[in-house]
C-alpha positions in Angstrom: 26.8 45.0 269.1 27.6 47.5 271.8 30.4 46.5 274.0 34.1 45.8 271.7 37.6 45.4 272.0 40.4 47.5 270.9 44.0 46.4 270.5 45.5 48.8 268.5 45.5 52.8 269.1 47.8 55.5 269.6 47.6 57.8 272.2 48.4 60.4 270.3 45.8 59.8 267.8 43.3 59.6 270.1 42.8 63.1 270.6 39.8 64.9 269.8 38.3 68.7 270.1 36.9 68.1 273.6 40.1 66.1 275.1 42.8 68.3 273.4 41.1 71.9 275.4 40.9 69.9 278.4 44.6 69.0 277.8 45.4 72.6 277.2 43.7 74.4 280.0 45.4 72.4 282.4 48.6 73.4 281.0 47.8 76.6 280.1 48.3 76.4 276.7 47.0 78.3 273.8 44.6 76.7 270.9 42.5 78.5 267.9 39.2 79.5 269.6 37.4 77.9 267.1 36.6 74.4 267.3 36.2 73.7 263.5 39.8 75.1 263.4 40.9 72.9 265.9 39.3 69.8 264.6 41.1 70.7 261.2 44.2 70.6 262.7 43.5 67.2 264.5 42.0 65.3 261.9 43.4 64.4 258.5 42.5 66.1 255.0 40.3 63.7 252.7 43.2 64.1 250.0 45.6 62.6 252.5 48.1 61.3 250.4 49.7 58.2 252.1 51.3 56.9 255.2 54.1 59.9 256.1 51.4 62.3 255.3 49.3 60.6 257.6 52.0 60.6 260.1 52.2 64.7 259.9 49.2 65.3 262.3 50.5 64.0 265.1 52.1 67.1 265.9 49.7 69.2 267.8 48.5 66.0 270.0 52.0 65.2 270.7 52.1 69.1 272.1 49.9 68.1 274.7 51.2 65.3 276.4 55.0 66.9 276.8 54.6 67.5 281.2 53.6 64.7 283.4 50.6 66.4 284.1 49.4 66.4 280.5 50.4 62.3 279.6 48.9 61.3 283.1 45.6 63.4 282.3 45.5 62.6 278.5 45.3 58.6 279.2 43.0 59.8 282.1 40.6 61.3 279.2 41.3 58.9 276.5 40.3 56.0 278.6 37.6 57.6 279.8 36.1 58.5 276.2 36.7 55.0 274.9 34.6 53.3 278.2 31.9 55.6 277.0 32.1 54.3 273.8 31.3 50.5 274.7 34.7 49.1 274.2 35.7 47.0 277.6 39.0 46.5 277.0 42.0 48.3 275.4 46.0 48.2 274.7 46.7 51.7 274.2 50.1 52.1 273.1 52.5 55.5 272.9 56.2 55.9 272.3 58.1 57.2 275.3 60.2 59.0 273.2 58.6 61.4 271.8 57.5 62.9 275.1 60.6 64.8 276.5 60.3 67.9 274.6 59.8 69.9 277.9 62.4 67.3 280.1 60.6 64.5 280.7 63.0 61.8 280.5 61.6 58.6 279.0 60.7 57.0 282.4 58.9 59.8 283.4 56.4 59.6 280.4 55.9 56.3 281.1 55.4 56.3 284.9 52.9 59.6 284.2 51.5 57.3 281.4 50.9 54.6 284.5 49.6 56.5 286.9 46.9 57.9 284.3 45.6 54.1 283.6 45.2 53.8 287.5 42.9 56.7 287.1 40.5 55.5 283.9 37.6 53.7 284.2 38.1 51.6 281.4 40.1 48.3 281.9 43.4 48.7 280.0 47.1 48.2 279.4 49.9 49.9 277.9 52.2 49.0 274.8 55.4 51.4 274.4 56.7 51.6 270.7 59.8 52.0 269.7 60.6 54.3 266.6 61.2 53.8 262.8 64.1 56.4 261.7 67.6 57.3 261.8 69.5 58.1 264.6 67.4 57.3 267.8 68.7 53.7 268.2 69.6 54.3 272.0 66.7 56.5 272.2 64.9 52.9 271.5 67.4 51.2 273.5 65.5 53.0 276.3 62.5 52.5 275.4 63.4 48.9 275.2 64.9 48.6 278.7 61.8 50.1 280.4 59.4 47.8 278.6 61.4 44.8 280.5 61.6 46.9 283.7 57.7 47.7 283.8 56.6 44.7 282.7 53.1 43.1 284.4 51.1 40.5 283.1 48.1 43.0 283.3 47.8 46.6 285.1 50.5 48.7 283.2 53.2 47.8 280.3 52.2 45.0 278.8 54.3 44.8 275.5 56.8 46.6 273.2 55.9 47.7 269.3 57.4 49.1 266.2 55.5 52.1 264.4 56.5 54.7 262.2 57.6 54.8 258.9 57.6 51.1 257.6 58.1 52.1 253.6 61.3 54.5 254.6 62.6 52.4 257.6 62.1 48.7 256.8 61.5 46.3 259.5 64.3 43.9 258.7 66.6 47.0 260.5 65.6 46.3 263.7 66.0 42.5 263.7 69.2 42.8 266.6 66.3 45.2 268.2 63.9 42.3 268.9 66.1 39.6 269.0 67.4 41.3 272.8 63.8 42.0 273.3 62.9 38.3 273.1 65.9 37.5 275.0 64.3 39.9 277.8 60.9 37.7 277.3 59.1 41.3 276.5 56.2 40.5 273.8 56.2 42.6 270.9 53.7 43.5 268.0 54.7 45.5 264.8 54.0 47.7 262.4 54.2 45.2 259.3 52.8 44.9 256.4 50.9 48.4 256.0 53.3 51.0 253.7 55.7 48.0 253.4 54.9 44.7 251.5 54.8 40.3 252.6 58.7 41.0 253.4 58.3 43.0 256.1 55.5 41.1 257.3 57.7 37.7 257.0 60.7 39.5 258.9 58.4 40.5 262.1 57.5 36.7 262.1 60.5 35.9 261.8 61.9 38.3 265.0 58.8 36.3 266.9 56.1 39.0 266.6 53.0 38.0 268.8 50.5 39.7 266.5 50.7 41.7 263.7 49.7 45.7 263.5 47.6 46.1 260.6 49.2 43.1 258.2 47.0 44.1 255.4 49.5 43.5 252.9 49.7 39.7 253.8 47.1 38.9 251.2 50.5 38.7 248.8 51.6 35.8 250.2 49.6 32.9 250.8 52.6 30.5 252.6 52.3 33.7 254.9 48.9 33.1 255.5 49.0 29.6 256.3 52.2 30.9 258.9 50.4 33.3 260.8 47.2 31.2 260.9 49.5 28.4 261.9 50.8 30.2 264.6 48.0 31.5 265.7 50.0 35.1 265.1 46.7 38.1 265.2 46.1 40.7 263.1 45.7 44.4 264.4 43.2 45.7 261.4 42.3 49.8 260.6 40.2 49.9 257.5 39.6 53.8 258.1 43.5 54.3 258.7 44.3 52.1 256.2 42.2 53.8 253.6 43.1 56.7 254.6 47.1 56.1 254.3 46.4 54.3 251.0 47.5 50.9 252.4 44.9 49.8 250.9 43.2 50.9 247.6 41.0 49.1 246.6 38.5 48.8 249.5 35.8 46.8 248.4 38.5 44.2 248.4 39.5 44.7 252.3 40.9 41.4 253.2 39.1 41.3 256.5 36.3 38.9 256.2 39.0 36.6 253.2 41.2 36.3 255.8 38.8 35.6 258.7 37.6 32.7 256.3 40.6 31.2 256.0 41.8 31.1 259.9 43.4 33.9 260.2 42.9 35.5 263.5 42.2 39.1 262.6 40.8 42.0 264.8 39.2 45.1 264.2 41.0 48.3 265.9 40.9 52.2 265.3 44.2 53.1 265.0 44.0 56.7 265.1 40.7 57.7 265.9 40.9 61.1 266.7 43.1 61.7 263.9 40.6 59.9 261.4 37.3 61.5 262.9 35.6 57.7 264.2 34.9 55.7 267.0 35.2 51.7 267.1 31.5 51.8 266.4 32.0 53.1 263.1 35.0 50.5 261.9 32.2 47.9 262.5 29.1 49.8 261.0 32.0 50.7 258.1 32.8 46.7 257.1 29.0 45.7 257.5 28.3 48.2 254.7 31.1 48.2 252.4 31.9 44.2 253.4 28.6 43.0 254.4 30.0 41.5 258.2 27.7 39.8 260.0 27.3 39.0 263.8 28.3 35.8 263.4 31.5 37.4 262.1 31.9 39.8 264.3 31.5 37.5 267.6 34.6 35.6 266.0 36.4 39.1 265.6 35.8 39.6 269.3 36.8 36.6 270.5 40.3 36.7 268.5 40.9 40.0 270.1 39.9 38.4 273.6 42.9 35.5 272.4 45.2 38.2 271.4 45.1 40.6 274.3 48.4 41.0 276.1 47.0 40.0 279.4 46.1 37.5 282.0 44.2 34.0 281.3 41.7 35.6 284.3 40.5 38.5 282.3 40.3 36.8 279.5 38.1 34.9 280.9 36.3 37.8 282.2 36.0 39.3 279.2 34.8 36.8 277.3 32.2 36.5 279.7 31.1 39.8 279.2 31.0 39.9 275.5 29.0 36.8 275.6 26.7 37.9 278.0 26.2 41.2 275.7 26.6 40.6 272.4 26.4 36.7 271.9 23.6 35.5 273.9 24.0 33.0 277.2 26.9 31.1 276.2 
């Protein structure tokens, strides 16, 4: 297997050593000289303790992409890196939000966000999220109203999502949230089912969630199985994230492959790569060993992702193409 899809990834936590001193000396910004510091400080501790732990080491990413210059370049770098890696298609998703520390209104972070896609070499779209907490409802308001306005079908803003906090900000909250995005025909994923259990899972269906951002906890509720198989409703999985954030603990009992069994259309992502120190390679190398995945299993992971994409009917078909003509065989 060496070409794969990836549907779920932060641009914030796709930052590693090499991309956050490239980020830096074009902003002239200061980091530790050493690059085992550095990686410290991008990457989480073993111990990491759960989900808003997890969330902590976003700060020194986010840092870097506060000027236009910086968001254009990062997605620049980050697309880059992942084209190198094999992976053909991507959905890299950030939150608009959390980029005006230096004046950048929302718009601008998504327009700099834009022209850095034009710019990659790899073939990908953008997802903005809106923000778990307290407080920031018209900052997602915003967030919201550019996701409508930049809208494409493929070639820039593709989609709106939920992330944050799930345990300390359920998702039932933002159920006026998605009902006006719906009404705005915006497709959403969310953040369901990872630090929160089946209900917040059952709500997100219930807004009208296309897919599902890591869904683990699903395996709960087996009338929410047979829903989301049902509607056809994909799974954004992290093993590494979620092992890491103690969504799961019990990892020999990942519900990847149970729930690929059953119909579930699940997906294999990275999350946060930079902050978890591995590459898509390595989520797939990491469920052969510990699940024993097979490349029969695989191909069906791809092709859900290919169903699942937030893009056109014509690069799906592309991409298909190109997955079967590297990793499947002649179709």
């Amino acid at each position: 297997m060496n070409k794969y899809i990836d549907l779920h990834l932060h641009l914030d936590g796709v930052v590693t050593v090499g991309i956050a001193r490239a980020l830096a000396e074009l902003q002239g910004i200061e980091l530790p000289m050493d690059d085992g510091q550095l990686e410290r400080l991008l990457t989480v501790p073993e111990d990491c303790s759960d989900l808003n732990e997890f969330l902590k080491c976003f700060g020194l990413p986010l840092s870097l992409m506060q000027t236009h210059e910086g968001l254009c370049e990062a997605v620049r770098l980050v697309g880059d890196s992942m084209a190198e890696q094999g992976i053909i298609y991507a959905e890299i998703r950030f939150a608009p939000q959390l980029h005006t520390d230096k004046g950048l209104t929302q718009e601008a972070a998504v327009r700099a966000a834009l022209e850095g896609l034009g710019r990659t070499k790899l073939k990908a779209n953008l997802i903005l999220c809106a923000m778990r907490g307290d407080g920031n409802e018209d900052k997602n308001e915003e967030t919201l109203r550019l996701a409508q306005k930049y809208l494409v079908k493929d070639g820039g803003v593709v989609a709106l999502d939920l992330a944050g906090a799930e345990g300390l900000f359920p998702t039932e909250k933002y159920r006026e949230f998605f009902a006006k995005a719906q009404a705005c025909g915006v497709p959403f994923t969310i953040h369901a089912g990872e630090a929160d259990g089946a209900q917040s899972i059952r709500a997100a269906l219930e807004f009208g969630a296309a897919r599902l951002g890591h869904g683990v906890r699903i395996i709960e509720d087996d009338e929410l199985i047979e829903l989301v198989k049902e509607r056809g409703v994909a799974l954004e999985m992290c093993p590494t994230s979620n092992r890491q954030t103690h969504a799961v603990e019990n990892m020999s009992a990942y519900p990847l492959i149970s729930l690929l069994e059953r119909g579930v259309p699940v997906t294999l992502n990275t999350d946060d790569p930079g902050i978890e120190g591995i590459d898509i390679a390595h989520e797939y190398r990491y469920m052969e060993s510990l699940l024993g995945l097979d490349e029969v299993q695989e191909r069906a992971i791809l092709k859900n992702a290919v169903k699942a994409a937030f893009t056109t009917d014509e690069v799906k078909v592309q991409l298909m193409r190109e997955l079967c003509n590297e990793n499947m065989g002649e179709a």
